[in-house]
BASE-186734 format. One record per residue: x, y, z of N, C-alpha, C in turn; residue in three letters; residue number from 1. Coordinates in nm, 3 decimals. Layout:
N
{site {X; Y; Z}; {X; Y; Z}; {X; Y; Z}; 'Ala'; NUM}
...
***
This chain:
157
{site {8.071; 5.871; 7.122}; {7.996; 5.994; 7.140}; {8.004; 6.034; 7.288}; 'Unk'; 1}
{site {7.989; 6.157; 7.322}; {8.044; 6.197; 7.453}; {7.858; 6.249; 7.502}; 'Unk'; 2}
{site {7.871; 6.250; 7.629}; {7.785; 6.218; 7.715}; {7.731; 6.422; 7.726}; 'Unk'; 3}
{site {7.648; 6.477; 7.715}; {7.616; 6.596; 7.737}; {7.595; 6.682; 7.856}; 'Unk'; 4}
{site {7.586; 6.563; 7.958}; {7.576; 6.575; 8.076}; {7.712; 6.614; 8.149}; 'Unk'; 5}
{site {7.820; 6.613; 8.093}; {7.934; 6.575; 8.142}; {7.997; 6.732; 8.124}; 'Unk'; 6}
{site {8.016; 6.760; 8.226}; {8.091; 6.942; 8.222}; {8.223; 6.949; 8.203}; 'Unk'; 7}
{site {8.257; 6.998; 8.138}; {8.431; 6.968; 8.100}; {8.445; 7.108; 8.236}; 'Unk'; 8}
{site {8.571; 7.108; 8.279}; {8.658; 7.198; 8.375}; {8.755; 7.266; 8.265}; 'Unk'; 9}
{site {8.735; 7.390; 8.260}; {8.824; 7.476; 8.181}; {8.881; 7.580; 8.298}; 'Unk'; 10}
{site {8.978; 7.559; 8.329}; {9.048; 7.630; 8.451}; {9.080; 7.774; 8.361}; 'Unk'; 11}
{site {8.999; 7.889; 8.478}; {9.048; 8.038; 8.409}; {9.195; 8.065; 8.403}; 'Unk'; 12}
{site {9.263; 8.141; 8.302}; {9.382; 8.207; 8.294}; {9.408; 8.275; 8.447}; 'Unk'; 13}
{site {9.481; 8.275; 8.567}; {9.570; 8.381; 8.658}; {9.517; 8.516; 8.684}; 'Unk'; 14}
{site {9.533; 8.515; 8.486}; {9.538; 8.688; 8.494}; {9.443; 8.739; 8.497}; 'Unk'; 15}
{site {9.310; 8.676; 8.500}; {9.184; 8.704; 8.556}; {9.242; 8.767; 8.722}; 'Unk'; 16}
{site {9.204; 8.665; 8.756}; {9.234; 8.663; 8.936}; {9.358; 8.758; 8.955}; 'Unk'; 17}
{site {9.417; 8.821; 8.884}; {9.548; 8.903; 8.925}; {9.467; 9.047; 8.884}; 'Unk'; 18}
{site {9.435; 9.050; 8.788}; {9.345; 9.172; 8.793}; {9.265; 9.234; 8.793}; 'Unk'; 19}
{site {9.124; 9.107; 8.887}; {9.088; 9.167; 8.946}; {9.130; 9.205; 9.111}; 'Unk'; 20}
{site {9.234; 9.150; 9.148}; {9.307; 9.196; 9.287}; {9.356; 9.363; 9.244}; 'Unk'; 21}
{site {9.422; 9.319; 9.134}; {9.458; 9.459; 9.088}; {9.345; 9.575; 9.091}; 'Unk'; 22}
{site {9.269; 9.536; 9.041}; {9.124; 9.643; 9.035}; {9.068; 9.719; 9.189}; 'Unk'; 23}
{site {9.101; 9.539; 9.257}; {9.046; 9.589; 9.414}; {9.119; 9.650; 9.470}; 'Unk'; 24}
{site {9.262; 9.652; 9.468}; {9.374; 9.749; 9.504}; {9.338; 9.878; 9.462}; 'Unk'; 25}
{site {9.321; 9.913; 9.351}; {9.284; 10.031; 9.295}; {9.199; 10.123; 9.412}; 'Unk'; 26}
{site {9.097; 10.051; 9.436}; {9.002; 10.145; 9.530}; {9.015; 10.134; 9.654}; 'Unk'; 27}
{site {9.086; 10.027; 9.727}; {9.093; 10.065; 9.845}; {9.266; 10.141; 9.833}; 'Unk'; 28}
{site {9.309; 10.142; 9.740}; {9.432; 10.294; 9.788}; {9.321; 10.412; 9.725}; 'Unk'; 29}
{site {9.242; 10.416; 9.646}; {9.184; 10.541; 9.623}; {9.116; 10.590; 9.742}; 'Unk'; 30}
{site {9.065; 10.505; 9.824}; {8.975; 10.522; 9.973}; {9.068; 10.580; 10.048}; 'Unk'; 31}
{site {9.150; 10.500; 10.051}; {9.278; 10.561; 10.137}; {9.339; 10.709; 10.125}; 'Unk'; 32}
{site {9.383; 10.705; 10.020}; {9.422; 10.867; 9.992}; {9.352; 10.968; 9.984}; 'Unk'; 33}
{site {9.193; 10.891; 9.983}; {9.119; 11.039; 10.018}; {9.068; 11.069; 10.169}; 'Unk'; 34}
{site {9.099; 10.936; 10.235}; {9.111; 10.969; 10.411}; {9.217; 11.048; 10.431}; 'Unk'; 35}
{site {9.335; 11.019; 10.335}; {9.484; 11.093; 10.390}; {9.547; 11.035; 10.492}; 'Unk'; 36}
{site {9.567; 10.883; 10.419}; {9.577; 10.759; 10.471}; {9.774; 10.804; 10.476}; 'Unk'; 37}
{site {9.863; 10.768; 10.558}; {10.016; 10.735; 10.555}; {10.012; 10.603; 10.417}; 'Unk'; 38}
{site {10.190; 10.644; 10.390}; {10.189; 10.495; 10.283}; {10.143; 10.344; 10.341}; 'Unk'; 39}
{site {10.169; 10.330; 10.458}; {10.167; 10.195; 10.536}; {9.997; 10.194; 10.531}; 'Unk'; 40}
{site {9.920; 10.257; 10.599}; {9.788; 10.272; 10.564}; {9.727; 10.227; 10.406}; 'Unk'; 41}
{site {9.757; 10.302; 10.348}; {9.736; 10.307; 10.178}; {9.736; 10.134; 10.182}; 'Unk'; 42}
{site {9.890; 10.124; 10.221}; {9.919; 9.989; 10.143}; {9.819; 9.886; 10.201}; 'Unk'; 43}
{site {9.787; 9.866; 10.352}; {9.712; 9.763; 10.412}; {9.609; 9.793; 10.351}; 'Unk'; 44}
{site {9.542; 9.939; 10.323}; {9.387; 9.909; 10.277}; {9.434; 9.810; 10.124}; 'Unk'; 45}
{site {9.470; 9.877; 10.071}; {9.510; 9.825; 9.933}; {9.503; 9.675; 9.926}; 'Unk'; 46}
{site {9.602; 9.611; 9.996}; {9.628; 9.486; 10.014}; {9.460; 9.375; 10.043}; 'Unk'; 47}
{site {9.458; 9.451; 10.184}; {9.295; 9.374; 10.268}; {9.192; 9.385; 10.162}; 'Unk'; 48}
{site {9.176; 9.486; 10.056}; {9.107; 9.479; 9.951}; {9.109; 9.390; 9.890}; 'Unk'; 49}
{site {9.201; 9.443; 9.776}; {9.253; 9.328; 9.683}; {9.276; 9.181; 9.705}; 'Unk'; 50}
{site {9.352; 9.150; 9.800}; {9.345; 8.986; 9.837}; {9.205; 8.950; 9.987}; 'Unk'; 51}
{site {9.129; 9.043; 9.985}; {9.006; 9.017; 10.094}; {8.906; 8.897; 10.019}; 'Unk'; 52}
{site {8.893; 8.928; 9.909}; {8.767; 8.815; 9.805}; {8.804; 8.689; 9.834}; 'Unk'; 53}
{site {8.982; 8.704; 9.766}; {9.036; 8.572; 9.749}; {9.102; 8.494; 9.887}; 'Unk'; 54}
{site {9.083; 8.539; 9.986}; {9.173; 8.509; 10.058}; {9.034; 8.437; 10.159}; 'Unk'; 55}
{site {8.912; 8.505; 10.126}; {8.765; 8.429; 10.196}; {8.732; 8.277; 10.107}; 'Unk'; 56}
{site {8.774; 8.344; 9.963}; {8.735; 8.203; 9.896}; {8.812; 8.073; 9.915}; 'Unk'; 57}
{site {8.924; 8.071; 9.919}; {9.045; 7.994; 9.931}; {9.039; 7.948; 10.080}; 'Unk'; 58}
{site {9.041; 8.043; 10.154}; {9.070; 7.980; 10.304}; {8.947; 7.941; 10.366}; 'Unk'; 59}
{site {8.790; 8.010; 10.357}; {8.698; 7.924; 10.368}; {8.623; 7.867; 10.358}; 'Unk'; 60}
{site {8.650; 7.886; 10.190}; {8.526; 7.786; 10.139}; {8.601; 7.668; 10.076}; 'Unk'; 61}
{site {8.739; 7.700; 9.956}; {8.757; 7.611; 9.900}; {8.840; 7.513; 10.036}; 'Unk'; 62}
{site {8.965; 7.546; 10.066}; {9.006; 7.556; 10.126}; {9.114; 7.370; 10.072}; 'Unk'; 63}
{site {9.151; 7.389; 9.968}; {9.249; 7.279; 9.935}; {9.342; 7.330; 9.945}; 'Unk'; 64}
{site {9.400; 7.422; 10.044}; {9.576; 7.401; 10.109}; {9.560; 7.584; 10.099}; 'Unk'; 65}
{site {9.697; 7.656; 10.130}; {9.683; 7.814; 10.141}; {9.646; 7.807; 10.029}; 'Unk'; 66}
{site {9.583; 7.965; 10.075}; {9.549; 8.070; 9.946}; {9.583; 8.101; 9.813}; 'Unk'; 67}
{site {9.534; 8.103; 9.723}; {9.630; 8.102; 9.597}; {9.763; 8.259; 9.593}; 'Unk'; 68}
{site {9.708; 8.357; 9.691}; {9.756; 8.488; 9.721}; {9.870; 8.436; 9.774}; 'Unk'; 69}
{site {9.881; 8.307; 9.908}; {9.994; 8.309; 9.958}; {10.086; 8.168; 9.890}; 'Unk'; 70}
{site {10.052; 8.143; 9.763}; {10.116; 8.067; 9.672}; {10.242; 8.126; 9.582}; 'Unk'; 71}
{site {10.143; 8.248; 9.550}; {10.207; 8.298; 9.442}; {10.258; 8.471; 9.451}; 'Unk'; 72}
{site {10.379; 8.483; 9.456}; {10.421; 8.648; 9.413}; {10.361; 8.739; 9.367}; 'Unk'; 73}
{site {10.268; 8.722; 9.261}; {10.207; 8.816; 9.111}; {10.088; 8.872; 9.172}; 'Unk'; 74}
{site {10.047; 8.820; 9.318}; {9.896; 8.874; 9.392}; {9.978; 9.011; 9.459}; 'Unk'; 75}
{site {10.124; 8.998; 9.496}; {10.153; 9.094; 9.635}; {10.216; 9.222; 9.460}; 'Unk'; 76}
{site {10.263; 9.154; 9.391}; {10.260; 9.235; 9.245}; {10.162; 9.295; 9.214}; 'Unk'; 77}
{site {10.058; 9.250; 9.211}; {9.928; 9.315; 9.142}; {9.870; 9.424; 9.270}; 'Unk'; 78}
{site {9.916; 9.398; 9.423}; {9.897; 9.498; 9.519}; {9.948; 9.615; 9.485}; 'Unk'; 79}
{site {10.064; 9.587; 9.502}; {10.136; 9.759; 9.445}; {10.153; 9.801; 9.389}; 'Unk'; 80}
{site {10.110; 9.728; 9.223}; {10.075; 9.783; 9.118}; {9.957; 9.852; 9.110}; 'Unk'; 81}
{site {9.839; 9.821; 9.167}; {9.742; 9.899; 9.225}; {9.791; 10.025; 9.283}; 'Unk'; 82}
{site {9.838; 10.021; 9.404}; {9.875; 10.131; 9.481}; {9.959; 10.224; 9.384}; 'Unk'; 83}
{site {10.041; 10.172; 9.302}; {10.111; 10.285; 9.207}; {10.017; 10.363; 9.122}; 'Unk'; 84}
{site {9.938; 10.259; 9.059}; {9.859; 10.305; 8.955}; {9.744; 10.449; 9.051}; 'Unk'; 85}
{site {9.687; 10.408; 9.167}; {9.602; 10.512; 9.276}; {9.667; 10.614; 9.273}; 'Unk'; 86}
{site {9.819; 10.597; 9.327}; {9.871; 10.745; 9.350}; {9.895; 10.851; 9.256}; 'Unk'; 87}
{site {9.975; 10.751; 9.104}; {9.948; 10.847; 9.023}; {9.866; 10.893; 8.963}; 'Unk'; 88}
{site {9.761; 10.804; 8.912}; {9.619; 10.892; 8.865}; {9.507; 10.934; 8.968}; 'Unk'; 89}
{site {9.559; 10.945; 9.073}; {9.448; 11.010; 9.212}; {9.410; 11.161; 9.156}; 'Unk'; 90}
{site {9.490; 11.193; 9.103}; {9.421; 11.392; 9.106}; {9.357; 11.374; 8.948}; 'Unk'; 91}
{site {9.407; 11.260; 8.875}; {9.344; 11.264; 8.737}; {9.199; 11.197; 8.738}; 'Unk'; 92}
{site {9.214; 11.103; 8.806}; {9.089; 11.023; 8.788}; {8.966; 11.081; 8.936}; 'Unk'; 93}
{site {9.012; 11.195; 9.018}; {8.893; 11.234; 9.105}; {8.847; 11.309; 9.027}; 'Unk'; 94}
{site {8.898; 11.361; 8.888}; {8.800; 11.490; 8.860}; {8.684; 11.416; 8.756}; 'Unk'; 95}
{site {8.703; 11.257; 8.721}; {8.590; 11.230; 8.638}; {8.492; 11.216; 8.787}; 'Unk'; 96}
{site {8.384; 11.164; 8.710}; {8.240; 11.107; 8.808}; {8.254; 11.031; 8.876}; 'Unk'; 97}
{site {8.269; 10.893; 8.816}; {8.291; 10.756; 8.865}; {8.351; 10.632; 8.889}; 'Unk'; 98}
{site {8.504; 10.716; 8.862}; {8.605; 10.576; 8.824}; {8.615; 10.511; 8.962}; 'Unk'; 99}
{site {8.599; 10.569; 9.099}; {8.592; 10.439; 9.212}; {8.511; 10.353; 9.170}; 'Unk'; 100}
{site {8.354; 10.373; 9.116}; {8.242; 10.279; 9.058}; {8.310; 10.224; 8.970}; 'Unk'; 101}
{site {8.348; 10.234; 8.906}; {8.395; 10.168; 8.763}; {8.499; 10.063; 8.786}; 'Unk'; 102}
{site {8.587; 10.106; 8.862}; {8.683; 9.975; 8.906}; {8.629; 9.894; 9.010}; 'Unk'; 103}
{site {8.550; 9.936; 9.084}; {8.503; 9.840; 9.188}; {8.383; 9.739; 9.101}; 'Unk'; 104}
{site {8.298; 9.810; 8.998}; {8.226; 9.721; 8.912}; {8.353; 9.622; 8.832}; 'Unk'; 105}
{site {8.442; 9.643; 8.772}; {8.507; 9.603; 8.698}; {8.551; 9.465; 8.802}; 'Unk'; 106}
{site {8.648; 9.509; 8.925}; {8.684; 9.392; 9.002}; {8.554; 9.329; 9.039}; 'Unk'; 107}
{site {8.461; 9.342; 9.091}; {8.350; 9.230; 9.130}; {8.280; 9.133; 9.034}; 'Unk'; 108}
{site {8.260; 9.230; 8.885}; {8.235; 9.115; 8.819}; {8.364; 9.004; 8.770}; 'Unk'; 109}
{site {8.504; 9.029; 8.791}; {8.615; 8.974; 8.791}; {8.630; 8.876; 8.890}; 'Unk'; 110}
{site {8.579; 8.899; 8.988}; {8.599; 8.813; 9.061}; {8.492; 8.739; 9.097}; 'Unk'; 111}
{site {8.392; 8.762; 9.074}; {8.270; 8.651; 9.085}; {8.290; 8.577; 8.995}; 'Unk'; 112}
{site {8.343; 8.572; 8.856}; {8.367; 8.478; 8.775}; {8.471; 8.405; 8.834}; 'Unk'; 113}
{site {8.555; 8.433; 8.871}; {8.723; 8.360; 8.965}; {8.658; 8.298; 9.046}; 'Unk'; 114}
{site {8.564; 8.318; 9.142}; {8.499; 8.237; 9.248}; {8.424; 8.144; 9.197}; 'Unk'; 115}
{site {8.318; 8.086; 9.090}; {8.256; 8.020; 9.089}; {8.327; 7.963; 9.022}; 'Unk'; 116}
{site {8.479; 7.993; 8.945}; {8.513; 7.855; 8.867}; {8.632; 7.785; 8.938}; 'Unk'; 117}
{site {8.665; 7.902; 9.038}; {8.748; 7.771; 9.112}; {8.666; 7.696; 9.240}; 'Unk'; 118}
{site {8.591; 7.754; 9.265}; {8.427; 7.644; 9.361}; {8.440; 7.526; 9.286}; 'Unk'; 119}
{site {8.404; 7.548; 9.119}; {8.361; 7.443; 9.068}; {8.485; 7.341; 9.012}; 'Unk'; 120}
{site {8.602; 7.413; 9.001}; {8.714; 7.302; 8.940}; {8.737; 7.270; 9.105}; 'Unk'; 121}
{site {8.690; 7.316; 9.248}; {8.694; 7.245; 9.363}; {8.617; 7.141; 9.393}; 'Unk'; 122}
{site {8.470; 7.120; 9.302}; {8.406; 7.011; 9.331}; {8.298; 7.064; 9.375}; 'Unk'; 123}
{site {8.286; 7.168; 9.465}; {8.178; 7.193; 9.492}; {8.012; 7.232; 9.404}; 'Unk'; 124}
{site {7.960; 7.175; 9.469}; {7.780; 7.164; 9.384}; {7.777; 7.325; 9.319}; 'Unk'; 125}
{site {7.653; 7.306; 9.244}; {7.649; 7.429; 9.092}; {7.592; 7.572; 9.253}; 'Unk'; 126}
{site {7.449; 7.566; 9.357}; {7.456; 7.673; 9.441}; {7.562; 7.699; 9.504}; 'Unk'; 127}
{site {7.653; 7.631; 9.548}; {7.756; 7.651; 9.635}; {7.860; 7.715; 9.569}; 'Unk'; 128}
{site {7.860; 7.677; 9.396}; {7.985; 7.748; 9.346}; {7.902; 7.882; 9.331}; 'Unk'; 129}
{site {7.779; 7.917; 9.283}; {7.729; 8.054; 9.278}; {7.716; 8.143; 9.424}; 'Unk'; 130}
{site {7.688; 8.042; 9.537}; {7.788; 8.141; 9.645}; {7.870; 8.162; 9.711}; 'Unk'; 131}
{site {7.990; 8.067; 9.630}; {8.176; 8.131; 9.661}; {8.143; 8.255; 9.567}; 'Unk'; 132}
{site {8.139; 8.208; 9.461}; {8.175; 8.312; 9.347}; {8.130; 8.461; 9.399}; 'Unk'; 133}
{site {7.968; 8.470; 9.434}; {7.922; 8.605; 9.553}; {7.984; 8.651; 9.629}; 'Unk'; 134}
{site {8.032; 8.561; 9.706}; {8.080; 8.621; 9.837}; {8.232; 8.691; 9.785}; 'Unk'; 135}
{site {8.285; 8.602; 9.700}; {8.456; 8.622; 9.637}; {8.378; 8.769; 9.588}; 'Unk'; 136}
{site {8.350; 8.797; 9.502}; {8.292; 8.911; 9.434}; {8.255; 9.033; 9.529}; 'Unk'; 137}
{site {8.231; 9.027; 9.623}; {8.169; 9.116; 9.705}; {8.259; 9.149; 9.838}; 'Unk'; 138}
{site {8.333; 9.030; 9.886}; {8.423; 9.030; 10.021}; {8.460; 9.154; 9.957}; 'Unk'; 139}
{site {8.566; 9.150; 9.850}; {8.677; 9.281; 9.875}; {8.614; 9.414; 9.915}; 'Unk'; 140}
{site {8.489; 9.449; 9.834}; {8.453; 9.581; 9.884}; {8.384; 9.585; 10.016}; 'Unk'; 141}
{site {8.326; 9.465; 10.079}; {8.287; 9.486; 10.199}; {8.374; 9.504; 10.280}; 'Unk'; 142}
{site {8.498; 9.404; 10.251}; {8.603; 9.453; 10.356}; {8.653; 9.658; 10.352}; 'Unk'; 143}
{site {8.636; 9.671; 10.229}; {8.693; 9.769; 10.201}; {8.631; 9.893; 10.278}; 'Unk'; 144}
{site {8.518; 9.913; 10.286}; {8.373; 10.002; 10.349}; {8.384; 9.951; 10.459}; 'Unk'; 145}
{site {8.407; 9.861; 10.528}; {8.397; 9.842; 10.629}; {8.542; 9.892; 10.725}; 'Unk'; 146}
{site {8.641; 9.855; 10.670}; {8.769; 9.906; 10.735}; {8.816; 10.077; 10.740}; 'Unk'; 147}
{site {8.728; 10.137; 10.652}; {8.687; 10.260; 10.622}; {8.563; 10.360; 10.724}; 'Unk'; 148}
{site {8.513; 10.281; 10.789}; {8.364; 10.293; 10.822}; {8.261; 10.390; 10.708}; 'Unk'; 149}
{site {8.240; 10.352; 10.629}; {8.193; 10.374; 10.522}; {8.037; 10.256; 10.493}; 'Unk'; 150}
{site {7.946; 10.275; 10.458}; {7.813; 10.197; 10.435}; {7.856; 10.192; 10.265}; 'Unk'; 151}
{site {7.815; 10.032; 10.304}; {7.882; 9.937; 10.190}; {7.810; 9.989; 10.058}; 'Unk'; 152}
{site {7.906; 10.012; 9.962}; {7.823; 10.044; 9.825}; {7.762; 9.967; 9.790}; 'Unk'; 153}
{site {7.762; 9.856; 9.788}; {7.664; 9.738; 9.810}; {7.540; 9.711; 9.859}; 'Unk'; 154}
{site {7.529; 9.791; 9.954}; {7.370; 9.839; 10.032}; {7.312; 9.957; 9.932}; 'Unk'; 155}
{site {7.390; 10.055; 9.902}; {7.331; 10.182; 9.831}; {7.252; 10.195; 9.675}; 'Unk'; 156}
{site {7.159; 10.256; 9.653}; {7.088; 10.205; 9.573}; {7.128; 10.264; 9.450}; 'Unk'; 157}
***
């Protein structure tokens, strides 16, 4: 009989963590193109977005060797797949209400789940994985408002 106490580690699928980079890409090229950002612009916001969560969780909290971003190809993939996806639906998707909200909700709760389960397949204690997982969840758009000078949607009520 197995012990109840005992937490099995079910390591998430990638493609979590790829899209929500993807998601975070989404809005910082949408930020971008509505500053009337150059492509090189676009792309760094894009990028500092999207790999900003993961690149805090990995390098200073988990921190068992580089980043999973600078492991693997499919993160700098899921960047400019973002940035493609911004440019072409930029004039389609400004005329709804809220799709910056909607993808930036979409990536944070994406990535707060990515953060607390690789905290926890890192070892780290059950608060500590609930605040990688926060901070992973939240870095990208702070970086994002912040490189923008923009007051963090995060503060706004």
């Amino acid at each position: 009989m197995s012990d109840p106490l005992i937490v099995r580690t079910v390591a998430l699928p990638i493609s979590i963590d790829l899209g929500a980079t993807f998601l975070f890409s989404i809005t910082g090229a949408m930020a971008a193109i509505r500053r009337h950002y150059d492509p090189i612009g676009l792309f760094v916001l894009a990028l500092a977005c999207g790999l900003g969560g993961g690149l805090l969780r990995d390098g200073l909290f988990i921190q068992t060797g580089p980043p999973a971003a600078m492991r693997n190809g499919g993160y700098m993939i899921a960047v400019l797949a973002g940035c493609v996806v911004a440019i072409v639906l930029f004039r389609h998707v400004e005329r709804l209400s809220k799709p910056f909200l909607v993808f930036d909700a979409l990536g944070t709760a994406a990535y707060g789940v990515v953060g607390a389960s690789k905290a926890f397949e890192a070892g780290l204690a059950i608060p500590a994985c609930i605040f990688v997982g926060v901070v992973n969840a939240v870095g990208s758009g702070l970086i994002r408002d912040v490189l923008v000078r923009e007051e963090p949607l995060l503060s706004k009520p």
